[in-house]
MIRODO-242498 format. One record per residue: y, x, z of N, C-alpha, C, O in turn. Coordinates in steps of 0.001 Angstrom, whole numbers, padded with zeros to 6 digits, always signed. Example, Ala and Ser with C-alpha at 12.3 -4.5 7.8 and 13.67 -1.06 7.14 Angstrom:
-005690+013190+007800-004500+012300+007800-003300+013200+007800-003319+014236+008465 -002250+012850+007080-001060+013670+007140+000030+012900+007870+001138+013409+008039 
# end
This chain:
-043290+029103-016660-043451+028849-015233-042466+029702-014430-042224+030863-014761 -041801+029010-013185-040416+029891-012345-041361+031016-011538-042563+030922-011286 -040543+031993-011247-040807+032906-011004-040739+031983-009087-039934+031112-008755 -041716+032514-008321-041234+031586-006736-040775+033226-006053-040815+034308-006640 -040406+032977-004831-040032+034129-003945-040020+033165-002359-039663+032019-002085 -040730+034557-001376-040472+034207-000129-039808+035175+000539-039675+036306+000073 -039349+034818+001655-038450+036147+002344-039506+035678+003844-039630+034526+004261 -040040+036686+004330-040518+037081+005499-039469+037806+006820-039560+038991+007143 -038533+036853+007436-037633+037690+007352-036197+037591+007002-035974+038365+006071 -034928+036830+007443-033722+036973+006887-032703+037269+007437-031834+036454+007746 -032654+038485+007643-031871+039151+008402-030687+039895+007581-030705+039262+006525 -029839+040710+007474-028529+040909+006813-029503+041640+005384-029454+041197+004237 -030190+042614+005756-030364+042805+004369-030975+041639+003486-030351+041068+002592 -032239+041372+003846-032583+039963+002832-031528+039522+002512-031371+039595+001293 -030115+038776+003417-029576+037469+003006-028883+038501+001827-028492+037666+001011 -028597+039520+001404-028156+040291+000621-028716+040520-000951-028151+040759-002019 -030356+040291-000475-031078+040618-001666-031299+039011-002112-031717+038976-003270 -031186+038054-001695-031159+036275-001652-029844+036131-002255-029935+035370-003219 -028570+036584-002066-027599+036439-002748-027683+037133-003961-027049+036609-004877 -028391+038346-004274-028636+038403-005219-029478+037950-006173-029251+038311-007328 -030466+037189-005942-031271+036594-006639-030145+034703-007000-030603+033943-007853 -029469+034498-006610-028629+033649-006551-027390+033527-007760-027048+032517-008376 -026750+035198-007883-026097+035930-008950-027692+035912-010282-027477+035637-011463 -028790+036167-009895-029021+036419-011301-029284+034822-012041-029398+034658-013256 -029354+033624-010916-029558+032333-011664-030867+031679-011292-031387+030722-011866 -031434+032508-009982-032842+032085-009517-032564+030715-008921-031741+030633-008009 -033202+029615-009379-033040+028444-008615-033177+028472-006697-034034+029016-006000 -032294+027880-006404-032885+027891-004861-034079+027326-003835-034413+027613-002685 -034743+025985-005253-036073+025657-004585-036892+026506-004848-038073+026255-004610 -036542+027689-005381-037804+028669-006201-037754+029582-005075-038771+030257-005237 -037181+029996-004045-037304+030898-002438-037195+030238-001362-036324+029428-001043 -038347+030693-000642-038283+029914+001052-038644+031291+001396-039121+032339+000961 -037995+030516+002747-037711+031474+003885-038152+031202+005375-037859+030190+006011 -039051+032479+005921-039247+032219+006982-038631+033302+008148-038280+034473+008006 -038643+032532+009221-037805+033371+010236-038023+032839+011784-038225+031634+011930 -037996+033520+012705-038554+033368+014043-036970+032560+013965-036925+031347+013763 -036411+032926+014047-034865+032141+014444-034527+031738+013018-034342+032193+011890 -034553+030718+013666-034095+029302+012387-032877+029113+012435-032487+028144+011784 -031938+029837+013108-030577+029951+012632-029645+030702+011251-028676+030383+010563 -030734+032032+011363-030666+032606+010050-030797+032093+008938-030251+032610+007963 -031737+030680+008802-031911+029799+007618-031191+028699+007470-031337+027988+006475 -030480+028467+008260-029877+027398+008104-028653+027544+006701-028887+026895+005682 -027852+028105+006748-027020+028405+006276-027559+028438+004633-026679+028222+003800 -028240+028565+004385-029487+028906+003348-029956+027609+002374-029935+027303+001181 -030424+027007+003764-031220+025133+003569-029754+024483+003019-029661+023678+002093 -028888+024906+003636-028105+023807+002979-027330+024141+001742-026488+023382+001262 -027683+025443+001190-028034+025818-000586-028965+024983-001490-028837+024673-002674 -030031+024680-000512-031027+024687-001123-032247+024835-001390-033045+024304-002162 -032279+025815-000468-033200+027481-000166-034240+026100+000362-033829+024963+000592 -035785+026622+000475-036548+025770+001149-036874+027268+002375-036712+028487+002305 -037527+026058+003680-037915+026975+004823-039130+026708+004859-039629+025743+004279 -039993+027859+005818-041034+027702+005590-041469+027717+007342-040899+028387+008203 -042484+026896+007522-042705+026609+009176-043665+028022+009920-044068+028226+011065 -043777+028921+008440-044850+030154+008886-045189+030620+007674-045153+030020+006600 -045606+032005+007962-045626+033106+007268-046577+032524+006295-046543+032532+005064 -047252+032123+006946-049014+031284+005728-048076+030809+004994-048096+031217+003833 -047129+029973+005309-046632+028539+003845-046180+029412+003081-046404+029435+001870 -045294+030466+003880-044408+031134+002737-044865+031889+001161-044554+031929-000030 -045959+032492+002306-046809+033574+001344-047902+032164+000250-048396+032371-000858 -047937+031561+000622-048599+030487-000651-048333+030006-001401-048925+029790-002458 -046813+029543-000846-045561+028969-001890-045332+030284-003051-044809+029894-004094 -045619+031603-003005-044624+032471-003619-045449+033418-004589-046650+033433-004318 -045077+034193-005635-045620+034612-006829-045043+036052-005576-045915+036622-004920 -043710+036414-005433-043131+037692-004863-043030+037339-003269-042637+036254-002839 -043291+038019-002775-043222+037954-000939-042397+039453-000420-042893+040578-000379 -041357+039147-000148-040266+040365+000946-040608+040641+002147-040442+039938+003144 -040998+041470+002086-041657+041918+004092-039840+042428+004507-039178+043356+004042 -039594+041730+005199-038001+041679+005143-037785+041749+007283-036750+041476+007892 -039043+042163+007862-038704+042123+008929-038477+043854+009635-038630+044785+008844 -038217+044088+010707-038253+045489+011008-039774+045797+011366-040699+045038+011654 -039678+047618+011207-040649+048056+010985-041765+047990+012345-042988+048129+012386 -040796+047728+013357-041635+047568+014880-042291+046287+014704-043331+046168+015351 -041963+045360+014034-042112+044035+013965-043389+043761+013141-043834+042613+013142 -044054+044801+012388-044787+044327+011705-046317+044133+012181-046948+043263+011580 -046697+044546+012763-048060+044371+013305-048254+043014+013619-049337+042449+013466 -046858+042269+014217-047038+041456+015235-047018+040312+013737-047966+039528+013781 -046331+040179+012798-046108+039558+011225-047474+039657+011172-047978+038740+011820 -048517+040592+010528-049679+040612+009918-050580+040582+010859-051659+041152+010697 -050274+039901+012007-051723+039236+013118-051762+037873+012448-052518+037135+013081 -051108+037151+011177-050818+035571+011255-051109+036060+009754-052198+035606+009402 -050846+036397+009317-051624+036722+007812-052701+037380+007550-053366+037092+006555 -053078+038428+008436-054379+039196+007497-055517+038151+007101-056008+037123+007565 -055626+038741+006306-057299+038378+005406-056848+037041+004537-057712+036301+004067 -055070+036718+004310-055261+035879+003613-055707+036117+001991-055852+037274+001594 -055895+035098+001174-056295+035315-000069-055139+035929-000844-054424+034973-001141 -054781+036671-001159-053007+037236-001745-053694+037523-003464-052973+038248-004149 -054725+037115-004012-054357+037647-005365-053510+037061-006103-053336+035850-005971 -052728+037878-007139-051792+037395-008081-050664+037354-007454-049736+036811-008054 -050417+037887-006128-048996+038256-005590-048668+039071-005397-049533+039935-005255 -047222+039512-005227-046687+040960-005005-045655+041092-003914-044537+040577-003933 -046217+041921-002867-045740+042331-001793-044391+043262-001972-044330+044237-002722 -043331+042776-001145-042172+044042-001738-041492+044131-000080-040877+043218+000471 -041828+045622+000562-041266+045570+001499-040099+046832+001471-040118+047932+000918 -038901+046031+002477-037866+046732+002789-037511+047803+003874-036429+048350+004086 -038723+047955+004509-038949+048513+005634-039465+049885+005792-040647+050192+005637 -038309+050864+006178-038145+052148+006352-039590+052646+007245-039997+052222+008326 -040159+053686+006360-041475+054553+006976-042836+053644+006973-043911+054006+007451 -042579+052429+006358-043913+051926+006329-044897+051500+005082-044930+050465+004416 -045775+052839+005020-046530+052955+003572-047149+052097+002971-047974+051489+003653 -047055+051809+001899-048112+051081+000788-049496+050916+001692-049819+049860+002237 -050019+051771+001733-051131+051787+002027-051268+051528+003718-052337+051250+004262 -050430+051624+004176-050193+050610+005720-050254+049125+005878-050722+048274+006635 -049485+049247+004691-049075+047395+004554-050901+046744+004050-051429+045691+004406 -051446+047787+003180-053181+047407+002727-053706+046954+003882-054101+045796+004013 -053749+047909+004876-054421+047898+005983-054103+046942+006804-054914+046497+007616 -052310+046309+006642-052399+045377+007834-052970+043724+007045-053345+042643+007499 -052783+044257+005774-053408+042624+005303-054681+042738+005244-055216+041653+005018 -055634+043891+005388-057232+043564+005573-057278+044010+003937-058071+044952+003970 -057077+043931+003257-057310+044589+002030-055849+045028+000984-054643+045022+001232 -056941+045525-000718-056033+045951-001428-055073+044652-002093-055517+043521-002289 -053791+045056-002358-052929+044230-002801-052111+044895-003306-052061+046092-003024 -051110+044256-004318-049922+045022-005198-048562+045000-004088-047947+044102-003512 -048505+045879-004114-047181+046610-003131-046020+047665-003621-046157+048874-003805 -044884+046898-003774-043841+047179-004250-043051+047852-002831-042735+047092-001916 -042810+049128-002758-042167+049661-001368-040717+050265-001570-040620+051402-002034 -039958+049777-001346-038171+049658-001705-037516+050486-000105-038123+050545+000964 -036623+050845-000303-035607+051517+000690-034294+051398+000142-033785+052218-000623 -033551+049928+000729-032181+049492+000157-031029+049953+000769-031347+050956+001409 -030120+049773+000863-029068+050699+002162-028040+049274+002381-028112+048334+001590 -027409+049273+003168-026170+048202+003279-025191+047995+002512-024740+046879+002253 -024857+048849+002165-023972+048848+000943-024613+047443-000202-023872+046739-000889 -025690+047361-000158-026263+045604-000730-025047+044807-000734-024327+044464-001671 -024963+044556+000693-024259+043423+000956-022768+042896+000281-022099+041866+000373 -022625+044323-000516-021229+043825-001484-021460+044289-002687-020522+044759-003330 -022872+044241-003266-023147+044161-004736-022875+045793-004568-022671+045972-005769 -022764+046711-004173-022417+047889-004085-023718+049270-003787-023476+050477-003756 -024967+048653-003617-026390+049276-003076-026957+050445-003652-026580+050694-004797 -027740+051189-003152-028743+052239-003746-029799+051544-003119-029631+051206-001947 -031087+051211-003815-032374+051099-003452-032993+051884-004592-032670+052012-005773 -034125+052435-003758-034766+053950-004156-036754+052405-004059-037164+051769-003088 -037195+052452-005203-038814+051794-005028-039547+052671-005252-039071+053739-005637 -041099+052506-005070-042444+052810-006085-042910+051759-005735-042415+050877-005032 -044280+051857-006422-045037+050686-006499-046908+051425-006861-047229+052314-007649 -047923+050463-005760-048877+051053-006210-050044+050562-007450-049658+049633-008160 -050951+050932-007642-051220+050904-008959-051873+049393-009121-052798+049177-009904 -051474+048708-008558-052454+047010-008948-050547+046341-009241-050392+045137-009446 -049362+047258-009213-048728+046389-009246-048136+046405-010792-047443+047345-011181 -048519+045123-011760-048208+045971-013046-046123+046159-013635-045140+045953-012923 -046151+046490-014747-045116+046734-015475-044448+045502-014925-043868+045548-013841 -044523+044264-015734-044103+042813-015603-043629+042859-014103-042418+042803-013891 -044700+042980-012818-043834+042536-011759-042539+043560-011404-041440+043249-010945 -042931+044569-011688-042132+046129-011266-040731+045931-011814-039806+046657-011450 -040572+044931-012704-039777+044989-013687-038958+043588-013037-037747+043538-013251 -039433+042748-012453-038858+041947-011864-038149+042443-010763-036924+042552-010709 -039123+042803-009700-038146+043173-008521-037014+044667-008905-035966+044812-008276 -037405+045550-009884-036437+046076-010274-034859+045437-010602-033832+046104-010473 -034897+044172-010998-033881+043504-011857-033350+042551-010614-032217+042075-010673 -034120+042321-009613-033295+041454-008471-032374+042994-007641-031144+042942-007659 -032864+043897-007162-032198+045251-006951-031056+045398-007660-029912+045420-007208 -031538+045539-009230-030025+045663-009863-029105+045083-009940-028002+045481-010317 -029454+043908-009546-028238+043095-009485-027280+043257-008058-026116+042899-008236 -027528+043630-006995-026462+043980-006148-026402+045376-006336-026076+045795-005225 -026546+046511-007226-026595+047989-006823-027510+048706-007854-028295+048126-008604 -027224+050529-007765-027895+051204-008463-029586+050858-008165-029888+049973-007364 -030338+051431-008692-032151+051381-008337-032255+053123-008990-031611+053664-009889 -033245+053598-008178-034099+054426-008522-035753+054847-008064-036111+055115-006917 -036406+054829-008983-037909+054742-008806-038087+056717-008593-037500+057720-009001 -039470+056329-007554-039634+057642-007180-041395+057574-006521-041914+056632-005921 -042003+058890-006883-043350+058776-006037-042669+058314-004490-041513+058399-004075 -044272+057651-003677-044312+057042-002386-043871+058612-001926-042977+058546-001082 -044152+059640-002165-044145+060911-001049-042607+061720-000539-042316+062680+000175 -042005+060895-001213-040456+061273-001668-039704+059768-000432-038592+059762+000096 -040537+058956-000348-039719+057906+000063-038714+057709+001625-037723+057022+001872 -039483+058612+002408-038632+058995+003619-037783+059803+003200-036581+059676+003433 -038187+060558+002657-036963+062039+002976-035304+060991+002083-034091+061196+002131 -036092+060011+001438-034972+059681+000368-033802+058651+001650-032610+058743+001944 -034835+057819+002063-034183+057490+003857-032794+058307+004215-031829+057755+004743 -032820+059289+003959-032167+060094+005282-030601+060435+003530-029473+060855+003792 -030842+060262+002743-030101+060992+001942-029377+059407+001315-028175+059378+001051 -030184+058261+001145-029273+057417+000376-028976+055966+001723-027843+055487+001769 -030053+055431+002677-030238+054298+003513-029503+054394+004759-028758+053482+005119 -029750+055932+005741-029503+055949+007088-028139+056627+006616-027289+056639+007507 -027646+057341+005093-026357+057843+005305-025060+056988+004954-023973+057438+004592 -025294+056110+005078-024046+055335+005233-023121+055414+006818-021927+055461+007115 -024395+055398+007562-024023+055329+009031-023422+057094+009548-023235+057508+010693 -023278+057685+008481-023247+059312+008280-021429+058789+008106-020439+058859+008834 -021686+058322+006875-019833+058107+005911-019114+057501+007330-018058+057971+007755 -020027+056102+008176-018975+055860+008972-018649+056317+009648-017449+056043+009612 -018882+057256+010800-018969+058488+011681-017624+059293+010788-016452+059379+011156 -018066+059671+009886-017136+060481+009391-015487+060310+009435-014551+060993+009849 -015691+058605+008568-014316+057907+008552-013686+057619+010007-012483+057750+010230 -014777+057147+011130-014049+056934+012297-013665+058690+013166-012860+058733+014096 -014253+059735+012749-013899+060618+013020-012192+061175+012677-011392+061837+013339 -012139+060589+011426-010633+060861+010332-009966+059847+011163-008864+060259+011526 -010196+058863+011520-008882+057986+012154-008715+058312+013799-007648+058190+014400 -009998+058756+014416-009298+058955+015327-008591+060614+015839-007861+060796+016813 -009026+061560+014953-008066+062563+014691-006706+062317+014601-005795+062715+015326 -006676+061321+013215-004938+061396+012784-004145+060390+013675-002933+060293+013485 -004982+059350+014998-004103+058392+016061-003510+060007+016860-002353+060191+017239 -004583+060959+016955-004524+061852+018118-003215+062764+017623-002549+063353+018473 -002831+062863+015995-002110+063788+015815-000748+062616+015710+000176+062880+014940 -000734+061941+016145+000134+060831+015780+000656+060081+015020+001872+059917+015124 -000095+059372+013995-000308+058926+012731-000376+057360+013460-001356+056678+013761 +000907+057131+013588+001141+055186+014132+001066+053977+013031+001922+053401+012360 -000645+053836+013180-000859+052915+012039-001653+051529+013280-002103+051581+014425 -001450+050287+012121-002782+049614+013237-003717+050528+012598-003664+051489+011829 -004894+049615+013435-006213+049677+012945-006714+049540+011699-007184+050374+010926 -006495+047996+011578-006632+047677+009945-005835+048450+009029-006376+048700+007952 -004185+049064+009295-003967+049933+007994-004461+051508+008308-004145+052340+007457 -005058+051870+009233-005421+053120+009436-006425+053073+008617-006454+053909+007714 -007819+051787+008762-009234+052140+008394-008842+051671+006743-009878+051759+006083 -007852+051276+006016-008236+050790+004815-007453+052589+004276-008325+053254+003718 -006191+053283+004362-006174+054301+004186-007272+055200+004271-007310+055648+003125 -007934+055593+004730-008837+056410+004908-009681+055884+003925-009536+056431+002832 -010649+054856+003979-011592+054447+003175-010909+054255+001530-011516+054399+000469 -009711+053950+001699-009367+054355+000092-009404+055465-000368-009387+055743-001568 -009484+056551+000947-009452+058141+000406-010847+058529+000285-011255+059294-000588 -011637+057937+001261-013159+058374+000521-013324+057887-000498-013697+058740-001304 -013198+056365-001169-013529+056008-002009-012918+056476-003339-013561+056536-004387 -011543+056822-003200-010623+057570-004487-011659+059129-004304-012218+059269-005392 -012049+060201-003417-012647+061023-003661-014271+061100-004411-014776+061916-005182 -014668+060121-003916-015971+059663-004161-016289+059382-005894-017218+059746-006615 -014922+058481-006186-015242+057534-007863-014826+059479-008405-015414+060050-009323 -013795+060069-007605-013078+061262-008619-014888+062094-008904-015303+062270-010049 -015593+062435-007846-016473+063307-008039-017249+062760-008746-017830+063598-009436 -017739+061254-009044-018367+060607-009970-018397+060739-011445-019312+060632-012261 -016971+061036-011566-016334+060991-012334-016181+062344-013360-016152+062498-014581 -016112+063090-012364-016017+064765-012829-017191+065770-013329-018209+065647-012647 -017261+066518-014132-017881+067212-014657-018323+067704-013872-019547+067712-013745 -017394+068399-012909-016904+069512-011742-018014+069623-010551-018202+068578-009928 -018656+070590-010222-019611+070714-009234-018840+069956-007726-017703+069500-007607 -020005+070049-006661-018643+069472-005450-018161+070610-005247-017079+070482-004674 -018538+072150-005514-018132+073525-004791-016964+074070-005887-016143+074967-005695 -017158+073211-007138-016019+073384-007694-014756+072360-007309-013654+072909-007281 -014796+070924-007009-014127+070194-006586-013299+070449-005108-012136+070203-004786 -014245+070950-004491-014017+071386-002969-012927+072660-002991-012289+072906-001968 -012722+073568-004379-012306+074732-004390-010864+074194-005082-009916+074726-004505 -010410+073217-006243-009785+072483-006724-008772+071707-005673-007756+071132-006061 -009247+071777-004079-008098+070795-003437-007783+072525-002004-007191+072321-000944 -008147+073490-002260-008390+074514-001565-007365+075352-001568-007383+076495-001110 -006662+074930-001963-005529+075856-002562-005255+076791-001637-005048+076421-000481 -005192+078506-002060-005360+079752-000817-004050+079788-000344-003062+079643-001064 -004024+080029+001180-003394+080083+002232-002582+078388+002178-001483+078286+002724 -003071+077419+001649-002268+076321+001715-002631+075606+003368-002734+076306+004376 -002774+074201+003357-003224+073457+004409-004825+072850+004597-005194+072198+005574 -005676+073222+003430-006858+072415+003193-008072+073403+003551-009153+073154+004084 -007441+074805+003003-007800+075620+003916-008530+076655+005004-009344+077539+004739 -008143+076385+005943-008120+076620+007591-008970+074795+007984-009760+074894+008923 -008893+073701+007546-009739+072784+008042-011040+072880+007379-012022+072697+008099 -011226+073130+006159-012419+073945+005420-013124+074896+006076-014244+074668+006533 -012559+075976+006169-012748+077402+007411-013554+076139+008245-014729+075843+008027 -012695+075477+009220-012815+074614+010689-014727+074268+010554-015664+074602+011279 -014647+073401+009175-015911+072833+009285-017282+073499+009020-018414+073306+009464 -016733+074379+008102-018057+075269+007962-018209+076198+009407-019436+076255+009493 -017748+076846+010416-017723+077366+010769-018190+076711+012061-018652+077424+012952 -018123+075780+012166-018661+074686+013116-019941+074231+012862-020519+073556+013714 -020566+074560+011602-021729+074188+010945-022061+072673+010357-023181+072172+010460 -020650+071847+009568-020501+070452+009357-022057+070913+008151-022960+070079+008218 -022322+072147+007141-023065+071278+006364-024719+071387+007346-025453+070413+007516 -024950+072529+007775-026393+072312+008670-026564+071523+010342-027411+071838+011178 -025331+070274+010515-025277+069537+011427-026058+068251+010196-027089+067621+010435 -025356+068158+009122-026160+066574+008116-027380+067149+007769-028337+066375+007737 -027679+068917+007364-029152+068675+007546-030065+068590+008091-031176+068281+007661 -029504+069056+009951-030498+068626+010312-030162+067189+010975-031067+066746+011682 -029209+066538+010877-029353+064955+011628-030160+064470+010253-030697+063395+010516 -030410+064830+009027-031147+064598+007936-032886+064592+008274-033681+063654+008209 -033078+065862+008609-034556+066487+009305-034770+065439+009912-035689+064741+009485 -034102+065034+010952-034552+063972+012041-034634+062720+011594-035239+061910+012297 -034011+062262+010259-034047+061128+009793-035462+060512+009481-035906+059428+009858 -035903+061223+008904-037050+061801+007873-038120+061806+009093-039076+061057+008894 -038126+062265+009886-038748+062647+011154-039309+061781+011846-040454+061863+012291 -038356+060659+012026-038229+059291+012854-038964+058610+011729-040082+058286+012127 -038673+058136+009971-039482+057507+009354-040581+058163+009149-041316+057461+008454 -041198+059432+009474-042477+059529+009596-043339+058865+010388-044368+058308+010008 -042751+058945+011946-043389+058034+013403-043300+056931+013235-044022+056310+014015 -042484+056029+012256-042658+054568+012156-043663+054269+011119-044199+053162+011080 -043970+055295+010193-045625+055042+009525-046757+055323+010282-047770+054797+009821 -046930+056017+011348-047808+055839+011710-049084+054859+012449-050184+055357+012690 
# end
């Protein structure tokens, strides 16, 4: 019997985790999709994909259900579902700060709940999603939605109590790297580095990414790596000096603190 799937929800990350279920060979009548804006599905339907006229069809049609909407959004989602009958399905939501045992409460009872934190990086097969799962959800399903994850990106399983702080270190820091990179280009326009745009931002991002695969790559601590391009009295330096001294590493921990902070107030 096919495995079914619904997406609650298809917004950039879903259509990400839908393309991946697409790469592993999931038929497309086997996921429907529902969505306040039926523009998001379109593109979809004419895959294949079936739509669903409401959250009820979706969740009936489906063995796996994606709570795939934002986290403000959900109360207003589970006024149209609670108290439906959900046994033998498994809930898998994508939604930053909102607990297992939240999601219980907004469906009126216990249910198997798979709770994922994916990052954007999805969207080019390139992802970290960090899950747990609570105890009605067994091996078999855990093992499924593990394997749709892997297919765009790394996975790592972790207790629920770990799952914000993990927020702030693998999901919200991408938006960290870009800051960073647009920081590097508009330094080197300022020092006069006459590139366009497009060859400014692909230089740079080849240099995070050539630094990034090197530290992957290396035995080498980062404080040994960091000491390796440091060379004394050279040019690397005095901008080293610059950042610590400015406090670059306790500015990411605490825009980190606050990460963590903010997905606490959205569980509540």
């Amino acid at each position: 019997m096919k495995t079914k799937y619904a997406f609650l929800g298809v917004g950039n990350m879903a259509s990400a985790i839908i393309k991946g279920l697409m790469l592993d060979g999931t038929d497309p009548s086997d996921t429907i999709l529902f969505d306040k804006e039926k523009s998001k599905i379109s593109d979809f339907a004419e895959k294949g994909f079936r739509s669903a006229e409401s959250a009820e069809e979706a969740i009936n049609f489906a063995d796996f259900i994606v709570l795939a909407v934002q986290p403000q959004n959900f109360a207003q989602l589970f006024e149209n579902i609670r108290g439906m009958n959900t046994d033998g399905k498994c809930f898998v939501s994508i939604a930053a700060g909102i607990s297992i045992e939240k999601i219980c409460n907004l469906l009126g009872h216990d249910a198997a709940v798979i709770r994922t934190m994916p990052n954007a990086p999805l969207r080019i097969g390139k992802g970290v999603t960090a899950l747990t799962r609570n105890s009605l959800v067994n091996d078999k399903s855990f093992a499924v939605v593990c394997r749709m994850f892997s297919r765009i990106g790394e996975i790592l399983t972790l207790t629920e109590d770990k799952m914000n702080a993990v927020i702030s270190a693998t999901s919200s820091a991408p938006a960290y790297v870009y800051l960073f990179i647009k920081s590097i280009m508009d330094a080197a326009k300022a020092e006069g580095i006459e590139l366009s745009e497009k060859d400014m931002k692909n230089v740079i991002c080849r240099m995070v990414i050539g630094s990034a695969e090197l530290m992957m790559n290396s035995d080498d601590s980062p404080d040994a790596l960091i000491k390796r391009v440091t060379t004394p009295g050279g040019t690397t330096e005095p901008a080293v000096k610059v950042l610590k001294e400015r406090g670059m590493p306790e500015i990411i921990a605490e825009a980190m603190r606050a990460c963590v902070q903010r997905a606490d107030e959205l569980g509540r």
